[in-house]
Biopython code that builds the backbone (N, CA, C, O; Angstrom):
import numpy as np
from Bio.PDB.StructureBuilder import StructureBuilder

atoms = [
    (1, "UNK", "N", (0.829, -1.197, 0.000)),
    (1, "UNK", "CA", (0.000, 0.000, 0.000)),
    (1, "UNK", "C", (0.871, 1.258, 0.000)),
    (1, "UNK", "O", (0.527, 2.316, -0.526)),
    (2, "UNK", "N", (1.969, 1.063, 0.602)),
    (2, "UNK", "CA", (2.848, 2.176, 1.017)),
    (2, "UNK", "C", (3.784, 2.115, -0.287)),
    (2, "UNK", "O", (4.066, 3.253, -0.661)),
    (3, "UNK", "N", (4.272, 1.229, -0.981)),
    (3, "UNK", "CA", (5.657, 1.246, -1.707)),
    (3, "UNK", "C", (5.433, 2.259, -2.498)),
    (3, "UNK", "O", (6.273, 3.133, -2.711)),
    (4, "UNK", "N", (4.267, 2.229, -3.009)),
    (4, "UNK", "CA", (4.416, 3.411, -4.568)),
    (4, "UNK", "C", (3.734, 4.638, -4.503)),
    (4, "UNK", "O", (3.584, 5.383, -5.471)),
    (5, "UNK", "N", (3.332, 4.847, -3.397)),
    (5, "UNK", "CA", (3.029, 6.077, -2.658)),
    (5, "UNK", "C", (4.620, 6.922, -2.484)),
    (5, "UNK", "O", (4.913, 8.078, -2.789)),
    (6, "UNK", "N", (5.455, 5.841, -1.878)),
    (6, "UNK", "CA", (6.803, 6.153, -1.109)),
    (6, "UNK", "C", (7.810, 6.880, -2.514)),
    (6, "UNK", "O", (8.197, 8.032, -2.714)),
    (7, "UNK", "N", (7.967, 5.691, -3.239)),
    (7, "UNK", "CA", (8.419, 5.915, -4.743)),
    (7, "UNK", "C", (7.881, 7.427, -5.331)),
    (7, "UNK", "O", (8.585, 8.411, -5.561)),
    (8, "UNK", "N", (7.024, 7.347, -5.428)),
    (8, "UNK", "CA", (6.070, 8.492, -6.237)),
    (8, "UNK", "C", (6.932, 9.900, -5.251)),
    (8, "UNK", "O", (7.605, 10.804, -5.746)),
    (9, "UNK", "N", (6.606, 9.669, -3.670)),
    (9, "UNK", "CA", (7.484, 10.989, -3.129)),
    (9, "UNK", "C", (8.608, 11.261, -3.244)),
    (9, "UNK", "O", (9.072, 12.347, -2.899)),
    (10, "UNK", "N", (9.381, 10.167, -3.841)),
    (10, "UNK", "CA", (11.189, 10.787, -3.856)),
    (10, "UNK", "C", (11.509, 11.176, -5.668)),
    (10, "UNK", "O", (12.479, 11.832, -6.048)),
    (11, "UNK", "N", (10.379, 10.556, -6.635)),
    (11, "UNK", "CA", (10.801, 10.795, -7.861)),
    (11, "UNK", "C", (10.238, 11.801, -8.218)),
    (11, "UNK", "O", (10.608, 12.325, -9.269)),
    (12, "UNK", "N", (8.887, 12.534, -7.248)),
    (12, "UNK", "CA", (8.592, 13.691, -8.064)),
    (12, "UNK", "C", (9.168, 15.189, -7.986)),
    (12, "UNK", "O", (8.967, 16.147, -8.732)),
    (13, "UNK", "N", (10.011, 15.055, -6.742)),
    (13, "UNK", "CA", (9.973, 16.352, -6.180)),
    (13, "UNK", "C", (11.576, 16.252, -6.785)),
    (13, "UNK", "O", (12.183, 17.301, -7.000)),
    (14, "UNK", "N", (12.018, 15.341, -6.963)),
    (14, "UNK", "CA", (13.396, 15.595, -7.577)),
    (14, "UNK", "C", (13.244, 15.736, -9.062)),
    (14, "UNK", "O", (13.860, 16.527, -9.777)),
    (15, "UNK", "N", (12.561, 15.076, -9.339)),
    (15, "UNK", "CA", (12.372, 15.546, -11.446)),
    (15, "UNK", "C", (11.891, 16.851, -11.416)),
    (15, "UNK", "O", (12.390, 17.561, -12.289)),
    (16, "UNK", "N", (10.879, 17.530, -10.506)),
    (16, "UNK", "CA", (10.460, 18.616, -10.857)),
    (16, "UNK", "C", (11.215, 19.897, -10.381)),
    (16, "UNK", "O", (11.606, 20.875, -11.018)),
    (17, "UNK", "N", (11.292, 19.587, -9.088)),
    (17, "UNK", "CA", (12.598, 20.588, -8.223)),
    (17, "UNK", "C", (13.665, 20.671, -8.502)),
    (17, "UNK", "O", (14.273, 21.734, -8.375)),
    (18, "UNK", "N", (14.209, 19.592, -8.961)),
    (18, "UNK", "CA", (15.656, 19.108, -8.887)),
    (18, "UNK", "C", (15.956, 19.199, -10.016)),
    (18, "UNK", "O", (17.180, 19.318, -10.064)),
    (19, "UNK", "N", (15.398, 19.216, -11.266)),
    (19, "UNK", "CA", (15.520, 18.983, -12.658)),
    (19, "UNK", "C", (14.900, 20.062, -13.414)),
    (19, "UNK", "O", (15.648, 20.975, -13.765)),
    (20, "UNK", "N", (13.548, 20.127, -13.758)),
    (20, "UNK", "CA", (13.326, 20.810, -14.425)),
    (20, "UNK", "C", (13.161, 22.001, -14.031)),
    (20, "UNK", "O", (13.512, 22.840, -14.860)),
    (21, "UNK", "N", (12.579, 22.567, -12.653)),
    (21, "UNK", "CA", (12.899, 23.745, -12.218)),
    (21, "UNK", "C", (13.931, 24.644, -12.273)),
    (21, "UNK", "O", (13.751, 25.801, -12.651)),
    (22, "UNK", "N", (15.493, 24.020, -11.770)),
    (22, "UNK", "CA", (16.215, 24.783, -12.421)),
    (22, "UNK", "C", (16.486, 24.969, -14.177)),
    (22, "UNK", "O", (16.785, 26.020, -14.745)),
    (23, "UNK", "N", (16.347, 24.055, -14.603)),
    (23, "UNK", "CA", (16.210, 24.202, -16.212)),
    (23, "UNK", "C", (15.187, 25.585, -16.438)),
    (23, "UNK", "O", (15.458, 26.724, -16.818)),
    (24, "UNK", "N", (14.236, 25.115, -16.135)),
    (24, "UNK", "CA", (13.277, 26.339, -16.489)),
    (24, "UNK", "C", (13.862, 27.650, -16.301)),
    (24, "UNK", "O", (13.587, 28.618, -17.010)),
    (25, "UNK", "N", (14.631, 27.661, -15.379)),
    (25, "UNK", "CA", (15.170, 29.299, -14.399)),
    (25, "UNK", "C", (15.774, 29.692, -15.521)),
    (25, "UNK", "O", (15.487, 30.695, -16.175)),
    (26, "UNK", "N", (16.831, 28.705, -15.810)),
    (26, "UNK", "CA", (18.239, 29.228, -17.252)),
    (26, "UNK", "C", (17.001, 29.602, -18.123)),
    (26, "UNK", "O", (16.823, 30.817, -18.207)),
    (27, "UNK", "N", (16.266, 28.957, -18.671)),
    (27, "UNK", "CA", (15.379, 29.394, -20.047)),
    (27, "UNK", "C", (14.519, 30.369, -20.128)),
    (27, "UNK", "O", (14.367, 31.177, -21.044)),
    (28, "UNK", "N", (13.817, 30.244, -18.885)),
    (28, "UNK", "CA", (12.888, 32.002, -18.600)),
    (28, "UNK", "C", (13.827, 33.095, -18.175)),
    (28, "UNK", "O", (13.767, 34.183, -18.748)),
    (29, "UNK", "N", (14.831, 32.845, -17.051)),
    (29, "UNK", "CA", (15.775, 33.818, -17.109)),
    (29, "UNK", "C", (14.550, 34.461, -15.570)),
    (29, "UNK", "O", (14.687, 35.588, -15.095)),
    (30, "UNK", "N", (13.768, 33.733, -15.201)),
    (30, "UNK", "CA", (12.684, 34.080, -13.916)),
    (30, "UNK", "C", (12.707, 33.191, -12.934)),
    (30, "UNK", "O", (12.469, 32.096, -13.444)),
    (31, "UNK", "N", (12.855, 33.097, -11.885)),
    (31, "UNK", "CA", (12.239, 31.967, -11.024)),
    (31, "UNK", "C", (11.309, 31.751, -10.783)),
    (31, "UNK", "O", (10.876, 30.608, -10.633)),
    (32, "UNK", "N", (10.289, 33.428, -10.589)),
    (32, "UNK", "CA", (8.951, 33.058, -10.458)),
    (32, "UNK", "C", (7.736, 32.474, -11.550)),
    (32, "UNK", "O", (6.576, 32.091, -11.399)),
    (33, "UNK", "N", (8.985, 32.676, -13.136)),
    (33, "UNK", "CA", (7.993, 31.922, -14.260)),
    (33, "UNK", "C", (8.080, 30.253, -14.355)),
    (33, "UNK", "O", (7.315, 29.351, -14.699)),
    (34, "UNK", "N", (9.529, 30.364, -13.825)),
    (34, "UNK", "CA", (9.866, 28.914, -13.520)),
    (34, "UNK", "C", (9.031, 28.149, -12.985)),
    (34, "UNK", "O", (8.510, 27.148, -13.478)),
    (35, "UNK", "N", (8.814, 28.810, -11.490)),
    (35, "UNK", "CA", (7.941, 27.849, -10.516)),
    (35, "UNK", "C", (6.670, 27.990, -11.064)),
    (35, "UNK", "O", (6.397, 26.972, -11.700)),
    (36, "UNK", "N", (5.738, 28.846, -11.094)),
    (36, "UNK", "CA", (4.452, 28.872, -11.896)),
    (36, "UNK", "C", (4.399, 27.579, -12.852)),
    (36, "UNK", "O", (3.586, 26.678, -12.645)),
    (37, "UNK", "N", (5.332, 27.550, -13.925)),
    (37, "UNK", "CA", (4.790, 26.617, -14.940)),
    (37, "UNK", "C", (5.354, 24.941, -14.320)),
    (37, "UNK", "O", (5.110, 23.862, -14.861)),
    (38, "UNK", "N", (6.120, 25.164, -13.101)),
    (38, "UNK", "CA", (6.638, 23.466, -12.628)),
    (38, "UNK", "C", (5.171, 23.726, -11.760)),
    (38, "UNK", "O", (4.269, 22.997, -12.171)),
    (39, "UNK", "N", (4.891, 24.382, -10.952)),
    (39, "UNK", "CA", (3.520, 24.053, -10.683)),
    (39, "UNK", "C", (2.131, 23.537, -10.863)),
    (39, "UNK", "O", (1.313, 22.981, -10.130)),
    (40, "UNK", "N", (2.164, 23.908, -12.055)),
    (40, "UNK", "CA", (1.318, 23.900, -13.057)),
    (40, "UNK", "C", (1.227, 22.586, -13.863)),
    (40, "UNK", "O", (0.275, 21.807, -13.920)),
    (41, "UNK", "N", (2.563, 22.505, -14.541)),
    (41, "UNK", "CA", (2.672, 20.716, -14.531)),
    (41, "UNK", "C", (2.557, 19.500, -13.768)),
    (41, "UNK", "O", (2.122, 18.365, -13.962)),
    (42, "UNK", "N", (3.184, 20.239, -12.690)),
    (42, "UNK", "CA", (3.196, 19.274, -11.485)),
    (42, "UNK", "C", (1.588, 18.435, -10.921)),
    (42, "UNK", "O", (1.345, 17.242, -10.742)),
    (43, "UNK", "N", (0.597, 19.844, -10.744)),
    (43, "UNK", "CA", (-0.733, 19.849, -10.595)),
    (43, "UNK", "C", (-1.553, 18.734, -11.922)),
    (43, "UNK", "O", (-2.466, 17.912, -11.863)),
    (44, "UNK", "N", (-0.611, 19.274, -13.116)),
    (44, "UNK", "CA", (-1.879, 18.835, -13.983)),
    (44, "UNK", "C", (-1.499, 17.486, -14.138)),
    (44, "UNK", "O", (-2.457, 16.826, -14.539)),
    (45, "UNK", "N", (-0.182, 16.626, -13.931)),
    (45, "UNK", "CA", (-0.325, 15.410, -13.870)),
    (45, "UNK", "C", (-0.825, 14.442, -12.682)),
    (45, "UNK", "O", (-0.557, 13.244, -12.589)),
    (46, "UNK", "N", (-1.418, 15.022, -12.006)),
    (46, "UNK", "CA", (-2.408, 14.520, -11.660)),
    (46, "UNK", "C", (-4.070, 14.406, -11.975)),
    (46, "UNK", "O", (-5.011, 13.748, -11.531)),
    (47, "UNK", "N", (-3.876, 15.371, -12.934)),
    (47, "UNK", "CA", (-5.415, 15.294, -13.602)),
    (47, "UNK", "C", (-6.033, 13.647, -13.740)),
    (47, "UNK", "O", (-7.191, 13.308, -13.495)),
    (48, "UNK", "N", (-5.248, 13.024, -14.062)),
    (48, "UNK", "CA", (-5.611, 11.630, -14.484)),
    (48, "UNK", "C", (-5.321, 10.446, -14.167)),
    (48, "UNK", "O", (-5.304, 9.409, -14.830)),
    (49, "UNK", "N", (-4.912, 10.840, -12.253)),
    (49, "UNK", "CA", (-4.291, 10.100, -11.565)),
    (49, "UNK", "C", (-5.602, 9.753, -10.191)),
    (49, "UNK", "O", (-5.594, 10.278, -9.078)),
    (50, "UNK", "N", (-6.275, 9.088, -10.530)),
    (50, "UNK", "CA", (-6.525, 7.864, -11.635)),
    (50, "UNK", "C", (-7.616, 8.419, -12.311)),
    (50, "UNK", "O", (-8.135, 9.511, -12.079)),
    (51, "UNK", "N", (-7.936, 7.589, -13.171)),
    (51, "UNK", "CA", (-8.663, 8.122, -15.005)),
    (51, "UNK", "C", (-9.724, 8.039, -13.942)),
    (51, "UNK", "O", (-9.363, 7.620, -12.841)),
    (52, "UNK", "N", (-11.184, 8.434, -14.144)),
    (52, "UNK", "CA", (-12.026, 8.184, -14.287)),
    (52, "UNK", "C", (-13.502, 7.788, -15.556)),
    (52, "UNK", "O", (-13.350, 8.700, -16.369)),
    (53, "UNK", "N", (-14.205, 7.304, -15.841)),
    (53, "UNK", "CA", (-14.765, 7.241, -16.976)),
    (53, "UNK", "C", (-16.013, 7.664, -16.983)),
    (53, "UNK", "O", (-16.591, 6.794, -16.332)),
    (54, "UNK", "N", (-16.661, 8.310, -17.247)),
    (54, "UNK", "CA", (-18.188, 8.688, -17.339)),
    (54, "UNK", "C", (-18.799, 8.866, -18.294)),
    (54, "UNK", "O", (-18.410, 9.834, -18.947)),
    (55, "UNK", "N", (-19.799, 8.225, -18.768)),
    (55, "UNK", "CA", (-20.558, 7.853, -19.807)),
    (55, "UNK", "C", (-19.795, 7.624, -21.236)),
    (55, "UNK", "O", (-20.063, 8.070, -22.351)),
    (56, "UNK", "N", (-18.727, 6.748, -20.780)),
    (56, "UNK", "CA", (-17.486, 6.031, -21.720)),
    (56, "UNK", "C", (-16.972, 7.379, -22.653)),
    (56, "UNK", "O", (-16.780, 7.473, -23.865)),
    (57, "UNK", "N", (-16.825, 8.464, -21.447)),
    (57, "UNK", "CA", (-15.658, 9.126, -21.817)),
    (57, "UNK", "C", (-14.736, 9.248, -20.560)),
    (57, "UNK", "O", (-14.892, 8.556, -19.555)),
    (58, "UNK", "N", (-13.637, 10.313, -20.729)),
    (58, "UNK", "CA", (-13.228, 10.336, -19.502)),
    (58, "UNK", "C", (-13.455, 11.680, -18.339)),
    (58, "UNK", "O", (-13.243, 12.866, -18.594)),
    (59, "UNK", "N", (-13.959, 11.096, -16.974)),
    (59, "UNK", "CA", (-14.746, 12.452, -16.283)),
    (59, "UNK", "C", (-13.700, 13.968, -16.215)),
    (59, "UNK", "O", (-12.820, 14.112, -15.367)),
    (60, "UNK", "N", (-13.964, 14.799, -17.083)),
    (60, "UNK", "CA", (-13.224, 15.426, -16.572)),
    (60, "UNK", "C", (-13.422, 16.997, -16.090)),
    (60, "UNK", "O", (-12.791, 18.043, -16.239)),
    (61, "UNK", "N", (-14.393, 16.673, -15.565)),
    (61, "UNK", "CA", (-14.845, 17.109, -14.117)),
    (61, "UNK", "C", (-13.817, 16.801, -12.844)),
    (61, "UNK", "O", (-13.234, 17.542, -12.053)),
    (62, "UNK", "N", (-13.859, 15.649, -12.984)),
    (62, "UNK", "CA", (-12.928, 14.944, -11.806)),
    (62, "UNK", "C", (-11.422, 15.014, -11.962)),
    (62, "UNK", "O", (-10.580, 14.971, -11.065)),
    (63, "UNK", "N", (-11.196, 15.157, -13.575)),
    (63, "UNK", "CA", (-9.569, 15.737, -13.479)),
    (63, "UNK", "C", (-9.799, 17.293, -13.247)),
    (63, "UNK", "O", (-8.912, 17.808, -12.566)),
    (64, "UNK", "N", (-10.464, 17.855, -13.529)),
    (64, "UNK", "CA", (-10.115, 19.366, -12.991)),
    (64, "UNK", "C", (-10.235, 19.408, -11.361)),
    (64, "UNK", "O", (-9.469, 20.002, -10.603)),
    (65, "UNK", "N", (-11.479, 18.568, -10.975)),
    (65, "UNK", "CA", (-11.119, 19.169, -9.192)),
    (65, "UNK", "C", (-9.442, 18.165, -8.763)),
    (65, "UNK", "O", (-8.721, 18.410, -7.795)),
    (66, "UNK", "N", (-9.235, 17.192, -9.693)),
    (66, "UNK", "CA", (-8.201, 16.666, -8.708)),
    (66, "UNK", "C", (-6.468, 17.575, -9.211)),
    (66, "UNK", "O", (-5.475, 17.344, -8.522)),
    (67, "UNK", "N", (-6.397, 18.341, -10.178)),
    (67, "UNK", "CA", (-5.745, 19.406, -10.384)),
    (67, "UNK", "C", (-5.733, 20.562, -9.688)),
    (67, "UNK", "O", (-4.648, 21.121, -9.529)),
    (68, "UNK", "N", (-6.840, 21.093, -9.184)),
    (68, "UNK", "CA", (-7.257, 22.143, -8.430)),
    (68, "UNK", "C", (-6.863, 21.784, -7.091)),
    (68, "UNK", "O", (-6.260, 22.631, -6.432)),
    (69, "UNK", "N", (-7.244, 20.056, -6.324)),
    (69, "UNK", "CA", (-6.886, 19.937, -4.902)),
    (69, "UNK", "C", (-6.042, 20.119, -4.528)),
    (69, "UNK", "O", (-5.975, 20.655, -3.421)),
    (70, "UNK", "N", (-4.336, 19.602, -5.598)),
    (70, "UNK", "CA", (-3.412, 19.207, -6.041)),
    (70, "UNK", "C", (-2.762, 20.418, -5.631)),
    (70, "UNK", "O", (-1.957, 20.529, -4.706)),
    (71, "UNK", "N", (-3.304, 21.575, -6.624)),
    (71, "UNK", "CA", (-1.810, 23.062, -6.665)),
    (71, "UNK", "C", (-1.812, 23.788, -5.479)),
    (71, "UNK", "O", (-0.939, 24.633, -5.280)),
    (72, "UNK", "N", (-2.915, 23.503, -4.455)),
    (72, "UNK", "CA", (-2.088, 24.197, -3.296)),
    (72, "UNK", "C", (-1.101, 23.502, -2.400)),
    (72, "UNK", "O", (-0.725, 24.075, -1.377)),
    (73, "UNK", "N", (-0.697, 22.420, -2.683)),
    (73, "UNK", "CA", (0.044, 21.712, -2.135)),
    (73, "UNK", "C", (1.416, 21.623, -2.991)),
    (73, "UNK", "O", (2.460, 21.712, -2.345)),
    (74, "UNK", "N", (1.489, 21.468, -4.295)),
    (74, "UNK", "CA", (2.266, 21.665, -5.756)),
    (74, "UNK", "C", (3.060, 22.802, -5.288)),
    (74, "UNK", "O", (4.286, 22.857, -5.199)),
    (75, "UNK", "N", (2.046, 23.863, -4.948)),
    (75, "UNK", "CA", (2.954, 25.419, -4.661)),
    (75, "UNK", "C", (3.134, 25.578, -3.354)),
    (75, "UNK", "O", (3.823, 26.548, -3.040)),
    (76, "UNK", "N", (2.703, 24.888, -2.473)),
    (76, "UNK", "CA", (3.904, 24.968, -0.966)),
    (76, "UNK", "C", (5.121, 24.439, -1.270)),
    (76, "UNK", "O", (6.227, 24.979, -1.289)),
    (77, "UNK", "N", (4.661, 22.882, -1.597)),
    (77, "UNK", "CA", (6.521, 22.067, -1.875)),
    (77, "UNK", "C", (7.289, 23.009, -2.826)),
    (77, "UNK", "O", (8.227, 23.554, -2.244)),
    (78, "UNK", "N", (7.175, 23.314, -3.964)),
    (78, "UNK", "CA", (7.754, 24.670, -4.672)),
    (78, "UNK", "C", (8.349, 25.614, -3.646)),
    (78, "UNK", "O", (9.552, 25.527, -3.398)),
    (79, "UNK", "N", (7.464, 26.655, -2.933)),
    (79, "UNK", "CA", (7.995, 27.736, -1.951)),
    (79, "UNK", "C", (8.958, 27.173, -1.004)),
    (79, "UNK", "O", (9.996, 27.713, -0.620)),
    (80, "UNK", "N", (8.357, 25.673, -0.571)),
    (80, "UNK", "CA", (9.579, 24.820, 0.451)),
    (80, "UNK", "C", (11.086, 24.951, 0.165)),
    (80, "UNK", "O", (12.030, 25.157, 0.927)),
    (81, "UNK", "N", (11.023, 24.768, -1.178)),
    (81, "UNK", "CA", (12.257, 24.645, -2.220)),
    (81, "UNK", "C", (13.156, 25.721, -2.214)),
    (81, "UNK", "O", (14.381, 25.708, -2.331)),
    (82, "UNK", "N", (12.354, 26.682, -2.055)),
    (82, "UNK", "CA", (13.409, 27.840, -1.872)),
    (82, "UNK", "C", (13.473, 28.515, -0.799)),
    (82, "UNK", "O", (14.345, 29.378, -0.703)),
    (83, "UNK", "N", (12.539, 28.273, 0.290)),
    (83, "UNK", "CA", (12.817, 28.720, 1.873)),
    (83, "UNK", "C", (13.878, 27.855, 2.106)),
    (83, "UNK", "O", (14.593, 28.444, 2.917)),
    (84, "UNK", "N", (14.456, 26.594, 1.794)),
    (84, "UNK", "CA", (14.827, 26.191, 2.135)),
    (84, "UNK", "C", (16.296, 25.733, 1.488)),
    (84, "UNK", "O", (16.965, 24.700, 1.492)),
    (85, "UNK", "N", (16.421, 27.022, 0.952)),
    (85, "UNK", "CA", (17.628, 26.694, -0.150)),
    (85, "UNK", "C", (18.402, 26.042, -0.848)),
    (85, "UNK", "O", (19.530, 25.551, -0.902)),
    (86, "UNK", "N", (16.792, 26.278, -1.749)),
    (86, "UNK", "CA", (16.768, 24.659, -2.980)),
    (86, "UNK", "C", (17.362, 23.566, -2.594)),
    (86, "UNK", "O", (18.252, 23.129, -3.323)),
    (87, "UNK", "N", (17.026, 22.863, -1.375)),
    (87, "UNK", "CA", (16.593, 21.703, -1.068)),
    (87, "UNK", "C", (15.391, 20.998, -1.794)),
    (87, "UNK", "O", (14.346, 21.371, -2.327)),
    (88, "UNK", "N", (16.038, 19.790, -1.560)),
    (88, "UNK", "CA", (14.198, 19.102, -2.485)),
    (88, "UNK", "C", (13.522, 18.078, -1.144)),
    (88, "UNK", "O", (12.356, 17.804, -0.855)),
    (89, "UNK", "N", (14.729, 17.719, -0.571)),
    (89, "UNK", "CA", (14.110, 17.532, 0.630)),
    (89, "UNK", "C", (12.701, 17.618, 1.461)),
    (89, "UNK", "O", (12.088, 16.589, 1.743)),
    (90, "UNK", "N", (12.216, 18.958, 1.846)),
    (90, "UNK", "CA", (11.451, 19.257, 2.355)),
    (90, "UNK", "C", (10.261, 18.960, 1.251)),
    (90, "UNK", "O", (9.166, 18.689, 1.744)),
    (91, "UNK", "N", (10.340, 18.977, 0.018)),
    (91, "UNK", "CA", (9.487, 18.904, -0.974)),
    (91, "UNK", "C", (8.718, 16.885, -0.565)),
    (91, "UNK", "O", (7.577, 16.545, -0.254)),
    (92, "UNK", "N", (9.597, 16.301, -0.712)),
    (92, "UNK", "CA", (10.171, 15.215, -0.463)),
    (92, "UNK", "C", (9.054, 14.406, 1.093)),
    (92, "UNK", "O", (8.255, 13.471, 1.030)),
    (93, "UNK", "N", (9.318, 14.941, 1.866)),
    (93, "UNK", "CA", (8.897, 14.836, 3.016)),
    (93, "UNK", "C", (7.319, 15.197, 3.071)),
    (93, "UNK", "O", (6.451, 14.433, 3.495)),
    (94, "UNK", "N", (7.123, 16.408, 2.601)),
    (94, "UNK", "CA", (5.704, 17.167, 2.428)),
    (94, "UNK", "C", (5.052, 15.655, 1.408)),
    (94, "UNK", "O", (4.500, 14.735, 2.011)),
    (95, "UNK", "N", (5.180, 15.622, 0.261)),
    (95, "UNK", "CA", (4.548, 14.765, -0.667)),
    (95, "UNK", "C", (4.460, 13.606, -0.052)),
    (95, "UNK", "O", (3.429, 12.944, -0.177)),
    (96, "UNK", "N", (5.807, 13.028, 0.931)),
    (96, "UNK", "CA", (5.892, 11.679, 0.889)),
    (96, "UNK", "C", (4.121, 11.593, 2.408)),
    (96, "UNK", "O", (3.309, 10.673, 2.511)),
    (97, "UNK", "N", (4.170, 12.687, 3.104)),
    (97, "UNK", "CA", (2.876, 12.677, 4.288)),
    (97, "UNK", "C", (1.381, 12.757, 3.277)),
    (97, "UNK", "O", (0.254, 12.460, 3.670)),
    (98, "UNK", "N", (1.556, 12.984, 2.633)),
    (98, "UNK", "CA", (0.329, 13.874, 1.428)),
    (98, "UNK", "C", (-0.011, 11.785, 1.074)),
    (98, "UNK", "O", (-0.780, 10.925, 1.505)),
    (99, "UNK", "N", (1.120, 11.871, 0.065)),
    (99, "UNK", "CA", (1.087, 10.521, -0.439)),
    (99, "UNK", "C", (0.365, 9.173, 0.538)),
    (99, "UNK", "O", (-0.714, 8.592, 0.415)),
    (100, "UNK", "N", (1.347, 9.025, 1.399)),
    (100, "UNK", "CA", (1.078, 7.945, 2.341)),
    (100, "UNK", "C", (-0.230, 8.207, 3.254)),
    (100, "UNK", "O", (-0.956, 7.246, 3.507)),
    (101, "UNK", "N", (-0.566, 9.596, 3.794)),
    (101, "UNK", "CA", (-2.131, 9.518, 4.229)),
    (101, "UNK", "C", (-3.255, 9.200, 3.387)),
    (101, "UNK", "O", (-4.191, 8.502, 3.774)),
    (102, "UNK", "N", (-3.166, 9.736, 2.172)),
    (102, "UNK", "CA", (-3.362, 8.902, 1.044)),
    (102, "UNK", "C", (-4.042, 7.556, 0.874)),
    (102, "UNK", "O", (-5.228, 7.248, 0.984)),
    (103, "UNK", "N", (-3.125, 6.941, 0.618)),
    (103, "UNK", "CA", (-2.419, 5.171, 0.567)),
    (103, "UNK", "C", (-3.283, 4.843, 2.033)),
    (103, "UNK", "O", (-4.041, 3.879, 2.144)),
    (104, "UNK", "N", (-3.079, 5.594, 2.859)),
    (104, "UNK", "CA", (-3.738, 4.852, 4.100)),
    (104, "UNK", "C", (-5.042, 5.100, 4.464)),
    (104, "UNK", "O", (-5.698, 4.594, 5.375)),
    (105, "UNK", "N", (-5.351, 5.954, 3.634)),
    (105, "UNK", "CA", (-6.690, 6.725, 4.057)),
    (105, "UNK", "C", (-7.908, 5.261, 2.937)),
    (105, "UNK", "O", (-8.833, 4.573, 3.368)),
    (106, "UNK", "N", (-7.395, 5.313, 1.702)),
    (106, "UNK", "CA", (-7.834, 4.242, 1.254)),
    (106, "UNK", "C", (-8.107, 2.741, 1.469)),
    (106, "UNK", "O", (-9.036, 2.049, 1.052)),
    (107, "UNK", "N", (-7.160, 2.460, 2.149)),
    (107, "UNK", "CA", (-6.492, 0.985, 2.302)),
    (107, "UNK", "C", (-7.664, 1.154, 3.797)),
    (107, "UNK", "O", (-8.451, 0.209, 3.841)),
    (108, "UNK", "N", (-7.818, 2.037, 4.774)),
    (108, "UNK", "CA", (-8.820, 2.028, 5.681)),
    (108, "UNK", "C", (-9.991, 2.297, 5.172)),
    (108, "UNK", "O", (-10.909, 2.360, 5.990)),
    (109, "UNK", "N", (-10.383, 2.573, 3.472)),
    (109, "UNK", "CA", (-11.662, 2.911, 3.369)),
    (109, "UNK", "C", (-12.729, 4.524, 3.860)),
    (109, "UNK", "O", (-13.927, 4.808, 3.846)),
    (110, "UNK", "N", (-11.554, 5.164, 4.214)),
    (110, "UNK", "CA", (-11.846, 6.374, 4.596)),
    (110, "UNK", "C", (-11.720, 7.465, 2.932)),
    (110, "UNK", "O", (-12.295, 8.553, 2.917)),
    (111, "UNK", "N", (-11.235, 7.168, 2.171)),
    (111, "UNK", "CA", (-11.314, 7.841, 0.976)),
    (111, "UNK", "C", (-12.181, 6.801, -0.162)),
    (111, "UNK", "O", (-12.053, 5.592, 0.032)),
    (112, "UNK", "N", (-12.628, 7.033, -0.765)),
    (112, "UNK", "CA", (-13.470, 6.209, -1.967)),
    (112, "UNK", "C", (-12.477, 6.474, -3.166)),
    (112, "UNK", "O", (-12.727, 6.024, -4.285)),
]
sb = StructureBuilder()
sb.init_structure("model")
sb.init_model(0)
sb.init_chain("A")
sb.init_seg("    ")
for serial, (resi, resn, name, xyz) in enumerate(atoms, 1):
    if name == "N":
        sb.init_residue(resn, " ", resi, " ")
    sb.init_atom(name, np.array(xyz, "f"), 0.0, 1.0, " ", f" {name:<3s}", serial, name[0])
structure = sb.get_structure()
C-alpha cells in the first residue's frame, strides 16, 4: 500500500525541483515563471491520476477538481524549495505525508 506512494514521493519532487525547475530558471531567465509553470505541470499530472470514466468518456470534471486539490500543495513544496535553499528535501517529506495519508486513508476505506 505504502511502496508506490513512497516511490512516487522521492521521484517527483526531484524531477520537478531538482531537474526541471532549475532548467526552467536558465530558459525564462525568472524563477517566479519557472515555478508557476513546474507548478502547473506538477498539478496537472495529476489530472488523471486515476482516469475516471463517465458515460465512456473520460470524467473530466474529476480531473479538474483533482488538479485544483493538487496546486495548493504543488505550490507549498515549490515555496519549500526555496525557503529552504533549494533543497528538495522538504518537498520530499511534504509529498511523501500527502502521499502515504493517502495510501492509508484508502487501504482504511476512509477515501473512496
Amino acid at each position: 500500500i505504502l511502496i508506490w506512494p513512497l516511490l512516487i514521493s522521492l521521484a517527483e519532487p526531484v524531477a520537478y525541483l531538482g531537474v526541471i525547475l532549475p532548467r526552467l530558471e536558465r530558459l525564462t531567465g525568472s524563477s517566479a515563471i519557472a515555478a508557476g509553470i513546474v507548478v502547473a505541470l506538477w498539478s496537472a499530472e495529476h489530472a488523471f491520476l486515476p482516469v475516471l470514466v463517465t458515460d465512456g468518456g473520460v470524467d473530466l470534471l474529476f480531473a479538474a477538481t483533482r488538479v485544483a486539490s493538487v496546486l495548493p500543495f504543488m505550490a507549498t513544496w515549490t515555496a519549500l524549495y526555496y525557503a529552504f535553499g533549494r533543497r528538495v528535501v522538504p518537498g520530499m517529506i511534504g509529498q511523501g505525508i500527502f502521499n502515504g495519508g493517502t495510501a492509508l486513508g484508502i487501504a482504511f476505506g476512509l477515501v473512496a
